[in-house]
Every structure is written in structure tokens, then in C-alpha cells.
C-alpha positions in Angstrom: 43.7 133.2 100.9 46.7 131.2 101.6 50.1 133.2 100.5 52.8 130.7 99.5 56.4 132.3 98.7 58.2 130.3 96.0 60.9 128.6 96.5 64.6 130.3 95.8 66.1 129.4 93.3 70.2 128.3 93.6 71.7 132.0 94.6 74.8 131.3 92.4 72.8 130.9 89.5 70.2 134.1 90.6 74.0 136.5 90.7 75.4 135.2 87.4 72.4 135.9 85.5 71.6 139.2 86.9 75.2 139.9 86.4 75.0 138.7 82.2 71.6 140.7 81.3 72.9 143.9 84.3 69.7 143.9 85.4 68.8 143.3 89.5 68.7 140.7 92.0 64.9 140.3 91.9 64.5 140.5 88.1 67.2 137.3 87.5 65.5 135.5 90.2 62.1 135.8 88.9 63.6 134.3 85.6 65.5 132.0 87.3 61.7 130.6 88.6 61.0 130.1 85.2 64.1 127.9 84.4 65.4 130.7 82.2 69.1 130.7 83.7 71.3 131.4 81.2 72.1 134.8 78.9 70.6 132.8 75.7 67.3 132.0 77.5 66.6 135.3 78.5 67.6 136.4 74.9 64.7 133.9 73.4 62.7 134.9 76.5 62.6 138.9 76.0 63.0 138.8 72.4 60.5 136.3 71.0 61.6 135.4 67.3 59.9 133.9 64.5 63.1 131.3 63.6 61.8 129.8 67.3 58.4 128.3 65.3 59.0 124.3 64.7 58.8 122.2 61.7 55.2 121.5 61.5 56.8 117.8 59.6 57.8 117.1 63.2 54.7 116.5 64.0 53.4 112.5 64.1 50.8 112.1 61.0 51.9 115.7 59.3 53.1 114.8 56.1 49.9 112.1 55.5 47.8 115.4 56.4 49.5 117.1 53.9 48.7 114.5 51.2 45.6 113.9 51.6 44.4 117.7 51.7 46.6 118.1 48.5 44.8 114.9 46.4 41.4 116.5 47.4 43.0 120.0 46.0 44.4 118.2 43.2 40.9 115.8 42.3 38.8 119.0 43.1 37.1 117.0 45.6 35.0 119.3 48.4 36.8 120.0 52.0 34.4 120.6 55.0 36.3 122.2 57.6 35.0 121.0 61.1 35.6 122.6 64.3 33.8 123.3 68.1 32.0 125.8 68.6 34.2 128.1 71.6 36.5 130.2 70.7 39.6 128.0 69.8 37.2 125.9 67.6 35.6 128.6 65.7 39.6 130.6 65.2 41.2 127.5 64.0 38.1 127.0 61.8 38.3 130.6 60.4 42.3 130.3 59.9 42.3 127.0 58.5 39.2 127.7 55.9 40.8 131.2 55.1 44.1 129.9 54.2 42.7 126.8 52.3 40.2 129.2 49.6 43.7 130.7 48.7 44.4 127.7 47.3 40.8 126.1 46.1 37.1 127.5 46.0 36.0 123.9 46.9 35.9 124.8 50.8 33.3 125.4 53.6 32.7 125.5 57.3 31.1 123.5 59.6 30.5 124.4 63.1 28.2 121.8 65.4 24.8 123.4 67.0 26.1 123.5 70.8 22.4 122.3 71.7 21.4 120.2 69.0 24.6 118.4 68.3 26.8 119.1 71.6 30.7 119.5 71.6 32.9 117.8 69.0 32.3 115.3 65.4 28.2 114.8 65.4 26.8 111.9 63.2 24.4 115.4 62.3 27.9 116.8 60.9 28.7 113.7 58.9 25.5 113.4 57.3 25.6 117.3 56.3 29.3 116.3 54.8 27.1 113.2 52.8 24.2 114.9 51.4 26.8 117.7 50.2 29.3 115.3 48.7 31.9 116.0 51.3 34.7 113.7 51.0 37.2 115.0 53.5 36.6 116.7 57.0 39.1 118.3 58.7 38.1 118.5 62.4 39.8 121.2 64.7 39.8 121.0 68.1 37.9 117.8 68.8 38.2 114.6 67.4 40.3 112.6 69.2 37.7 110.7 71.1 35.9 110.3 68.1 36.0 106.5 67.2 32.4 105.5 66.4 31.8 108.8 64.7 35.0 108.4 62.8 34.6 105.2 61.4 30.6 106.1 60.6 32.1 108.4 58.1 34.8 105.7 56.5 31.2 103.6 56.1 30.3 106.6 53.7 33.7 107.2 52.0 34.3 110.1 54.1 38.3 110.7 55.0 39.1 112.5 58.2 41.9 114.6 59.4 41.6 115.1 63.5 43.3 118.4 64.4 43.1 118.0 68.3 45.0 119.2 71.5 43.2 117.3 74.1 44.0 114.1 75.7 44.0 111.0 73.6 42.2 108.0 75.1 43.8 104.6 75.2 42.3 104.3 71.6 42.8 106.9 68.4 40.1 107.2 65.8 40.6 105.8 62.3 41.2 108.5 60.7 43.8 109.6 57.4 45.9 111.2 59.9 45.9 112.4 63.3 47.4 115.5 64.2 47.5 116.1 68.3 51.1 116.8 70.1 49.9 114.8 72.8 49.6 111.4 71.4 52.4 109.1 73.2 54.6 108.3 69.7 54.4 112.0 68.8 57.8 113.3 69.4 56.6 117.1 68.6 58.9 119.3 70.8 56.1 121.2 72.1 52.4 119.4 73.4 51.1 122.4 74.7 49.5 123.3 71.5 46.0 125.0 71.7 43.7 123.9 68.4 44.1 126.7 66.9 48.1 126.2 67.3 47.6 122.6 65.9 45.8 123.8 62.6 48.3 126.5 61.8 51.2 123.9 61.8 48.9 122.3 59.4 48.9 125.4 56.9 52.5 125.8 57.9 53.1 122.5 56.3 51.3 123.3 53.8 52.3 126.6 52.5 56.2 124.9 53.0 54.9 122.8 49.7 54.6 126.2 47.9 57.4 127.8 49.7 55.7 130.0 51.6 57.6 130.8 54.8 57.2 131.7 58.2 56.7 135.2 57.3 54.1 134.5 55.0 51.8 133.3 57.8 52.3 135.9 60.3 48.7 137.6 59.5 46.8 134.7 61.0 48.5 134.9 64.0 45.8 137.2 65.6 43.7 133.9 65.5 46.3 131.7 67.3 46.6 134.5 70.1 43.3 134.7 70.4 42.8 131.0 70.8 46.1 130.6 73.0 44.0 133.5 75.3 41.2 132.2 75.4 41.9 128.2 76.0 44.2 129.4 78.6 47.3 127.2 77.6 50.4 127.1 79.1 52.2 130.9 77.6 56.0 128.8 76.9 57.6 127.7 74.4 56.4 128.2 70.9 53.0 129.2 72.3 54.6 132.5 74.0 56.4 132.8 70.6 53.0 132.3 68.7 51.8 134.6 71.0 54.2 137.4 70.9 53.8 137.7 67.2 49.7 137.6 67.0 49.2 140.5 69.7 51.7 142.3 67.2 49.3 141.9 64.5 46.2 142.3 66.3 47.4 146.1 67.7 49.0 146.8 64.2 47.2 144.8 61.9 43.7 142.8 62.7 41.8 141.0 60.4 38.1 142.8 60.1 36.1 140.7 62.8 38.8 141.0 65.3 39.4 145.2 64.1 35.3 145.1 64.5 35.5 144.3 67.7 37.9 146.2 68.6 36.1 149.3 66.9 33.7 149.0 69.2 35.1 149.1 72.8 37.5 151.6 71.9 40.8 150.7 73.2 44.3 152.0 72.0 46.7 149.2 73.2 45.1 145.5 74.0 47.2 143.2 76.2 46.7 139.5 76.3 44.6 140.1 79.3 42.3 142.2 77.5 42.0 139.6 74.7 40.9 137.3 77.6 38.3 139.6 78.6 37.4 141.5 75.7 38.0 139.7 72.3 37.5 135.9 73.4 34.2 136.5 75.4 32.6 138.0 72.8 33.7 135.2 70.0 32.8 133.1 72.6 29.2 134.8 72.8 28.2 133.4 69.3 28.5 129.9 70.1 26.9 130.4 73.7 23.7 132.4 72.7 23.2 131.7 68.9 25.3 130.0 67.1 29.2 129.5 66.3 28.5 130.0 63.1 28.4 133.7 63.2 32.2 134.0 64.9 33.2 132.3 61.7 31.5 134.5 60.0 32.8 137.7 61.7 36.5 136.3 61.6 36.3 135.7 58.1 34.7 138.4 56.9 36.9 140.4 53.8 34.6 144.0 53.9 34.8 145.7 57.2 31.5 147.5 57.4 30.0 143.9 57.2 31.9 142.7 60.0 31.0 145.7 61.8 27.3 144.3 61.7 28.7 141.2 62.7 30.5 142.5 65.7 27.4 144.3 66.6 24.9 141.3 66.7 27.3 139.3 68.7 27.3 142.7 71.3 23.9 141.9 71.9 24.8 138.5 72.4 27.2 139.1 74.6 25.3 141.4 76.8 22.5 138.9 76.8 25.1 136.4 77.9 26.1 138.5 80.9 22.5 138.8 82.2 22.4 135.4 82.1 25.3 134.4 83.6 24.3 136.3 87.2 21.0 135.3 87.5 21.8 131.9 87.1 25.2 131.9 89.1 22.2 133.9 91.7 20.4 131.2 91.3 23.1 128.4 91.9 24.3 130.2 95.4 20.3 130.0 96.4 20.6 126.1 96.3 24.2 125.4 97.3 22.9 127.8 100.4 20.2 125.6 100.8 21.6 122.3 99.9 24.3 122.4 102.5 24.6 119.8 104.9 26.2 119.8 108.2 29.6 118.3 107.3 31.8 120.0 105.1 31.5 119.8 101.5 34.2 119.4 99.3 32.4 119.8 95.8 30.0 121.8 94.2 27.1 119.9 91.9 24.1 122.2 90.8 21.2 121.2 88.7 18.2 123.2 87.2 16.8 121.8 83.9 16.1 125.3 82.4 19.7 126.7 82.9 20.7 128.2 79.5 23.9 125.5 78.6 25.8 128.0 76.5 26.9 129.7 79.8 27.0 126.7 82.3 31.0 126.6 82.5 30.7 131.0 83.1 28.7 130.0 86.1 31.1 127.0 87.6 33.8 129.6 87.1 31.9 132.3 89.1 30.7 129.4 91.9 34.7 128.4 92.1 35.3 132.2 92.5 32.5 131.8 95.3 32.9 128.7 97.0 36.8 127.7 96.2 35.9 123.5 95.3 35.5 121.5 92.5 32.4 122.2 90.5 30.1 121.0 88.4 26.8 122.7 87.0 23.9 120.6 84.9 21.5 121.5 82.9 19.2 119.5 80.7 19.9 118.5 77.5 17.4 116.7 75.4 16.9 113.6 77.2 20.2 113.9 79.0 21.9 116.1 81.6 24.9 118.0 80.1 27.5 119.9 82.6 30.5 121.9 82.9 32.7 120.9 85.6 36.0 123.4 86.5 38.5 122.9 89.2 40.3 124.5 92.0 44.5 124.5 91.1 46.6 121.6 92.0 43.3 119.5 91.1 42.5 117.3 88.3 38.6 117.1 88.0 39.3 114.9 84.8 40.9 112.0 86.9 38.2 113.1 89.4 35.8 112.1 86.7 37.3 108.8 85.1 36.7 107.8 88.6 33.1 108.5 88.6 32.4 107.0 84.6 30.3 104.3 85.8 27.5 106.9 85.7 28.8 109.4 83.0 27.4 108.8 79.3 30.4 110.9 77.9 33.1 113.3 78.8 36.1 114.9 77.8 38.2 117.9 79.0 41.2 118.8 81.0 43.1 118.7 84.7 41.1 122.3 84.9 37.8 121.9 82.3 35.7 119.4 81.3 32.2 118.6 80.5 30.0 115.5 80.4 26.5 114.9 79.7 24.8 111.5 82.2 21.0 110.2 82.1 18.5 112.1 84.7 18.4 108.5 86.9 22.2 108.7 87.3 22.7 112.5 88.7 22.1 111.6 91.9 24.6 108.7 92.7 27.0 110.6 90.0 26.4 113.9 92.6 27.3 111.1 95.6 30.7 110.0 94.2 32.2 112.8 92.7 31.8 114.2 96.4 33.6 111.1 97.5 36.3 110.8 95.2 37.0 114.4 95.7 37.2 114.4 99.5 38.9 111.0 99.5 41.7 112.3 96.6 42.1 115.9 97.2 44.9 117.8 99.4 42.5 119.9 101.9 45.0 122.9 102.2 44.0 123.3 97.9 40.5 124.1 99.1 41.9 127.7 100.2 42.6 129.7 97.4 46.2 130.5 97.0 48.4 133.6 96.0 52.2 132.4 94.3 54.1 135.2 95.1 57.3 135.3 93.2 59.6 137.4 95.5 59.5 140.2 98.6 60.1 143.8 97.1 60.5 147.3 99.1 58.2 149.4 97.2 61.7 151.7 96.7 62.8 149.2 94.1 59.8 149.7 91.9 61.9 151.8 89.4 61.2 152.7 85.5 63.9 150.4 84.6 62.0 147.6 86.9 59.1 148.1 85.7 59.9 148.6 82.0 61.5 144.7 82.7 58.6 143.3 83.8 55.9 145.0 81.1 59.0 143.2 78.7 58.2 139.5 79.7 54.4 139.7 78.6 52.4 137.9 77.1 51.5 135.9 80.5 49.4 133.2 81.1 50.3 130.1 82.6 54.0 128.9 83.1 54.7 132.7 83.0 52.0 134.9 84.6 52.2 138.6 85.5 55.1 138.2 88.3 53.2 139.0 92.1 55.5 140.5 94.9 54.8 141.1 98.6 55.3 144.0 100.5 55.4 144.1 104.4 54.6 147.1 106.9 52.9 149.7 104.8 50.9 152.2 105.2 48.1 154.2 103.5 48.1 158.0 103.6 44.8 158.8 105.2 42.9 159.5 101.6 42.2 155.3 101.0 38.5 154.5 100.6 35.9 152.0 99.2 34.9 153.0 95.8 32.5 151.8 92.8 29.2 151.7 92.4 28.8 149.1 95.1 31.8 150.1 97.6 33.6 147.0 96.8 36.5 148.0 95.4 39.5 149.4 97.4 41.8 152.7 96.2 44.4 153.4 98.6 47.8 155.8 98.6 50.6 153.2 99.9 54.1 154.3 101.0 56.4 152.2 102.9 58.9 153.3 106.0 60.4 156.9 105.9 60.0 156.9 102.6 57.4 159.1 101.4 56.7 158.6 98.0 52.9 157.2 97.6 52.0 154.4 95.0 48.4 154.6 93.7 47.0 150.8 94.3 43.2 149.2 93.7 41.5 146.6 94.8 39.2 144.7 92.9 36.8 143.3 95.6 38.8 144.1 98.6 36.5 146.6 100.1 35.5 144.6 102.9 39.2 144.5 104.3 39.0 148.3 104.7 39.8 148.0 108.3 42.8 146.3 107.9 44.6 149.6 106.4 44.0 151.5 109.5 47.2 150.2 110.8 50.5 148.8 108.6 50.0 146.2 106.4 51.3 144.0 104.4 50.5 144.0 100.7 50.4 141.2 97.7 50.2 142.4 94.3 50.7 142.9 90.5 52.0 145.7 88.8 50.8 147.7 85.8 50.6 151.1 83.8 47.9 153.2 84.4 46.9 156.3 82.2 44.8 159.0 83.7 44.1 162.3 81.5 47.2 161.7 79.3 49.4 161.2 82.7 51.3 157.7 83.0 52.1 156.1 86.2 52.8 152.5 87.7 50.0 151.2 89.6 49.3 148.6 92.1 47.4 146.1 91.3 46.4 144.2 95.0 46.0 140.5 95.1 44.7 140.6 99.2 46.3 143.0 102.1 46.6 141.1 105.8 47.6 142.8 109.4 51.1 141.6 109.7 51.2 139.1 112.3 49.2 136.8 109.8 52.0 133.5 108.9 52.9 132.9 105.4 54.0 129.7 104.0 57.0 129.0 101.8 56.8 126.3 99.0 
């Protein structure tokens, strides 16, 4: 792993700051890294408020939105609420249907059959919206791409409202009104939206009309955190706000599916990295295994013991998903093994027509994990090949991808995600230029996997007051993850071994100099670097509470452990 210090930040700035908010040098320069400088940045930083939401009328297409949804209220025309079948497709189709049957009984859900219909507006949809006298879909989450399909449904009389976060193309669909942040006349002051984000500012605006306020929406919030989670947005701006607020309601407050859930792993306290791991993958589950349907149906669920049931058949899903997801990521490491040529490869392309497609982007997530290099797995898909392709940071595998579109039938995505489905005939050149417009595009140094550390730290500055700071600027996720420090020359006590059922974890007793005071720290996967500790070391790593038998301590949380004479860069 390459460890990259970032770069100081202006020292006057770093001392004024810590000065305002009397707290040390290492916490203001930490904030000063994420351009919060002044007294009333750190106030809107540490103490998220709800005033901080925007105007959802600032958003481009917003008040046509508004007035279309409220003719179809007012002509008691039927609403189809559309949405993709992960986990930000299925919340924003849960919040958005919930809030709408407050207002008219004249509203259902559609979610698209991930094998059948594939991601996003189907012409399978549209006709379900015909034969059911649909005359408006809302779409959340896709859309934006959707020109053919959009103006298939104007042939029919069908009006469209595209609730979308992902990049527009050159052209927008047809559509009543199109609500996505990123669209270049949008002037929005945030475009870092997730979908579920993009359809609460739609019943934002539309509770304003029956002046409902901000407060009046906080209970749906446990959908937008989820979603912000799970799509793994950047956590600024209004989404840290959003955020803030929906982890509040799902520890105080859930809505049945999400409590269901909950119920069953038995935890106290969740964070927003156990919503990451414990909430979205089992939403996810649904859409993966069986169908997206039944996360609706869990998240909008009003009797608890039924979403109980629900929560327990998308368990089993989730434990089916799991299986799955190692034998074929065992499988995938088989023929990358074999596949390998002499030369050094720079991607990652898998193929085997049987591979389950509900858990193809799990696998290029665990390959990445593996191998460190842009990735793409296939499976088939009907007559097609369908993939997920993920990336290494620093790399956009979209661009990647518009480069290679010659051969691609569709695609869509992000710099980090995408996925795309080609003909059979096409793979292998597809395979051949991806690899090419990877190695010819990408920085080499990106193919090592690296740790950001935000700032040195003697292990004798971890105090309660420290500590209590940095537990105060979660939620993290992007643009403001869990800060990561370095320590140099420590040592373990003697009592540091490998543990878990495999070894390959490491627990170790750290102090640092004459100091004597030991720090419990773990590492996930680190057991084969046991040797390194028989000496000093130097340490990279998180920090967090951990609670043994009703006992509370500050842990460390190691990132990777080197012998000292290893180099680090600065950045």
C-alpha cells in the first residue's frame, strides 16, 4: 500500500481556527483539509441543522414537477411510481409512494425485474403503466438516459417525471420535467444528490404547497440515509445534513422495515458504517436474489410483525447472496490466475455465462480488493452480456468506457460504478480495448492501493477530549471520511497475536516510547505482517469506541503497519 501524507494546510489558518473552537493543533488542521476554516464552518460542520436543507424550487424543472403531480392529484388520474431496483432505487420509491398515499389512494410501485427488464425505464414498465391506465410515471434514480423509452410513453399519453442523479448525456429525455442537479442549466447549490435525495426535494416541494415544513419531513429521512450509505455519495453539504438527521431517526425512530431489520441483528447504536454493512446489503438482497419488489414492501410496511416476515425472507436472501458472492469471486481468481499473460495487466475482465448477475458488481468489488485494477465481470444476459465494471481511486472507468462504446450496446454509471450489457461477438475486442485504453490513460502509481493519512499523531495525544472530537464529525463517507493518522516507532507488548477463525486478523497491545500506556489495536487482514511487530513499527490507522463486557475504551483500528525504514510520500 502506498501511504501518501496530505498536504498542510496554510499554518496561519491551522492556529486561528484551533485558537476560535479551543480545540488542538491536529483537530483544526484536519478541518482545515476539509476547507472548513473558519468558526462558522465548523459551527455548520459539528452541529448539522435542519435550516441548512435548500429550496427544493431551486432546483431546474421543480415547480413543472410540482404541477403536474398536483393535476393528476387533482383529475384523480393514477401515479406509477418508478424506480431501480438497488437500494437507492427501491428507498426513494418507498419515500416517494409513502408520502404521495397521504395525499391520494390513486398510487403504486413499480420496480423493474433486474433479469427480465435490466437497470432503469423498460418498454416492459411502460406497457404495465398502459394496460393499468397509468398516466404519469415518476422514475427515481434512472431516467436520464432514457430518450427512446421516454418518448415510447408520450406515443401512449404517458407523462414522465425523471428523478435522476447520474450524468446526463449530451441529450435529455422528453419528459414533463426533469429533476437531476447535474444537468448543466441546473443552478441547484448542491449536485451531489443521491436518488433518494432528489425525490425528497420533490415531496419537499410538495408538502411546501400544503405548508408542511422541514420538520414535517424529518421521518423519511431514514430512507435518505440509507440511500446516501449505500450509493456512497459524497458525505458534504446538504447530504452530511440529510444525513445527520436520518441516522437520528433510524436509532430513535425507524420506520418498521428498517426497525425489522434492525430487530434482527441486535445492535444498540448503528453508525453510518453499519448502515453500509448491515441495513443497505440486505435491501440490496431483494433486488439481487428475488426481486426489488419485496424492499419496497419491507420499507413500506405500516404493521411491524409483517415487516418482521419481511425482514426475515430477505435474511435468507441475503445469506444466499453471500454464498454466492465467494464462490463466484473463487471462481473469478481461478481464471484471472489462469488468464494471465506474461506482461503486466492493467484490467480485470471476467466472463462465465452462468454467473448469478444480481451479485456481479459484489464480486468486481471483492476482485478490486484482490487484484487493485479496473474491473469488469460479465455474465450472460438473455442474448446479451451484462457487466458490472468498478474502479481503482483516481480512475474514471466511465470515460474508460465511452472510449470503448464502439462495442458496448448500453451503459451508464459513474467515475467509480457502472454497468453495460455488449453482444457475445463483441466481448472479446471490448476485453482488448478496455485493456488498452486503461494502460494507455491510467497513472501507474494508482495501480497500488493507497492510504490518505490526514496527519502524524503521538499515541499520547489520543485524549477523551480528542477522541470525543473526532466521534463529533461523523457521518463519514466521502469528502469527510473517518480521519486516519500515522504513528511512528511503536511497539507491541509481547501479548500481539494472529486471531479469528482463519489467523488473519491481527490484535496487538501498542505503546509508543517511555510511555507505557498500551492501546488495544486490530487488524482486519493483517495477519500475515505478524513479523513486522517483532521490532518498532510504524502504524496507520482509524480510531473507534470499542465496548467489551460493559467496559468502554478507544481502539485502534489499523489501516497496514511497515518496519520503519519503508519511505512515505507526501501529496
Amino acid at each position: 500500500m502506498r501511504w501518501t501524507l496530505k498536504s498542510e494546510p496554510n499554518k496561519e489558518k491551522v492556529k486561528n481556527l484551533a485558537k476560535e473552537l479551543q480545540v488542538d493543533l491536529i483537530i483544526a488542521k484536519i478541518l482545515c483539509q476539509r476547507n472548513i476554516e473558519t468558526f462558522e464552518e465548523a459551527k455548520k460542520f459539528f452541529r448539522p441543522s435542519l435550516t441548512d436543507i435548500h429550496d427544493p424550487f431551486l432546483m431546474k424543472d421543480m415547480d413543472l414537477a410540482v404541477q403536474r403531480i398536483e393535476t393528476a392529484i387533482a383529475n384523480n388520474e393514477n401515479i406509477l411510481v418508478y424506480g431501480d431496483y438497488d437500494v437507492d432505487g427501491t428507498t426513494a420509491v418507498s419515500l416517494v409512494s409513502s408520502y404521495l398515499k397521504t395525499i391520494t389512494s390513486n398510487i403504486a410501485t413499480y420496480i423493474p425485474d433486474r433479469y427480465e427488464e435490466g437497470y432503469g425505464i423498460s418498454y416492459k414498465g411502460i406497457d404495465f403503466a398502459e394496460d393499468n391506465n397509468f398516466s404519469l410515471i415518476i422514475a427515481l434514480d434512472c431516467g436520464i438516459k432514457a430518450i427512446n423509452k421516454v418518448a415510447y410513453a408520450n406515443q401512449k399519453n404517458i407523462d414522465f417525471i425523471i428523478c435522476d442523479h447520474h450524468k446526463p448525456g449530451k441529450e435529455i429525455p422528453d419528459a414533463v420535467a426533469v429533476l437531476n442537479a447535474k444537468q448543466e442549466d441546473c443552478n441547484y447549490p448542491f449536485d451531489e444528490l443521491c436518488g433518494c435525495g432528489v425525490g425528497f426535494k420533490l415531496i419537499q416541494a410538495l408538502g411546501s404547497k400544503r405548508n408542511q415544513t422541514i420538520k414535517d419531513f424529518v421521518p423519511y429521512l431514514d430512507l435518505v440515509a440509507t440511500a446516501i450509505a449505500a450509493d456512497i455519495v459524497p458525505m458534504n453539504g446538504e447530504n452530511r445534513v440529510l444525513a445527520y438527521f436520518g441516522l437520528q431517526v433510524i436509532n430513535q425512530q425507524p420506520r418498521n422495515g428498517i426497525k425489522a431489520i434492525i430487530h434482527q441483528i441486535k445492535k444498540q447504536e448503528l453508525t453510518i458504517t453499519d448502515v453500509v454493512f448491515i441495513i443497505a446489503p440486505r435491501i440490496n438482497a431483494a433486488g439481487r436474489m428475488k426481486h426489488g419488489n419485496y424492499a419496497v414492501e419491507l420499507l413500506t410496511e405500516m404493521d411491524f410483525e409483517a415487516a418482521v416476515e419481511f425482514a426475515a425472507s430477505i435474511e435468507i436472501f441475503n445469506a444466499d447472496r453471500k454464498d454466492l458472492d465467494k464462490k463466484i469471486t473463487d471462481e473469478a481468481v481461478i481464471q484471472i490466475i489462469d488468464n494471465e499473460e506474461e506482461e503486466e495487466r492493467f484490467t480485470s475482465v471476467v466472463f462465465q455465462e452462468d454467473w448469478h448477475k444480481g451479485v456481479i458488481g459484489i464480486v468486481a468489488s471483492r476482485l478490486i480488493e484482490k487484484y487493485y485494477r479496473p474491473t469488469l465481470v460479465f455474465t450472460k444476459s438473455g442474448d446479451k452480456l451484462a457487466a458490472s465494471a468498478r474502479s481503482v481511486k483516481g480512475f474514471d472507468v466511465y470515460n474508460a468506457l465511452l472510449e470503448c462504446d464502439e462495442f458496448i450496446e448500453q451503459f451508464g454509471g459513474h467515475k467509480y460504478a457502472a454497468g453495460l450489457t455488449l453482444l457475445p461477438e463483441n466481448y472479446q475486442n471490448f476485453k482488448n480495448k478496455f485493456e488498452e485504453v486503461v494502460a494507455k490513460t491510467i497513472n501507474k502509481e494508482l495501480l497500488t492501493q493507497e492510504i490518505a493519512i490526514d496527519a502524524a499523531l503521538e499515541l499520547s495525544e489520543i485524549t477523551p477530549k480528542f477522541f470525543r472530537i473526532i466521534q463529533q464529525m461523523a457521518p463519514f463517507g466521502p469528502q469527510n471520511m473517518k480521519p486516519v493518522f500515522k504513528s511512528t516507532c511503536v511497539r507491541d507488548n509481547g501479548y500481539g497475536k494472529k486471531v479469528g477463525a482463519d489467523k488473519t486478523h491481527l490484535k496487538l497491545n501498542i505503546f509508543q516510547g517511555d510511555n507505557q500506556k498500551t492501546y488495544n489495536a486490530i487488524g482486519f487482514n493483517l495477519g500475515d505482517k505478524m513479523d513486522v511487530v517483532q521490532d518498532k513499527f510504524d502504524i496507520v490507522y482509524a480510531l473507534e469506541e470499542n465496548e467489551w463486557q460493559g467496559y468502554k475504551s478507544v481502539q485502534l483500528v489499523l489501516k497496514d503497519l511497515k518496519s520503519p525504514k519503508d519511505v512515505y510520500q507526501s501529496k
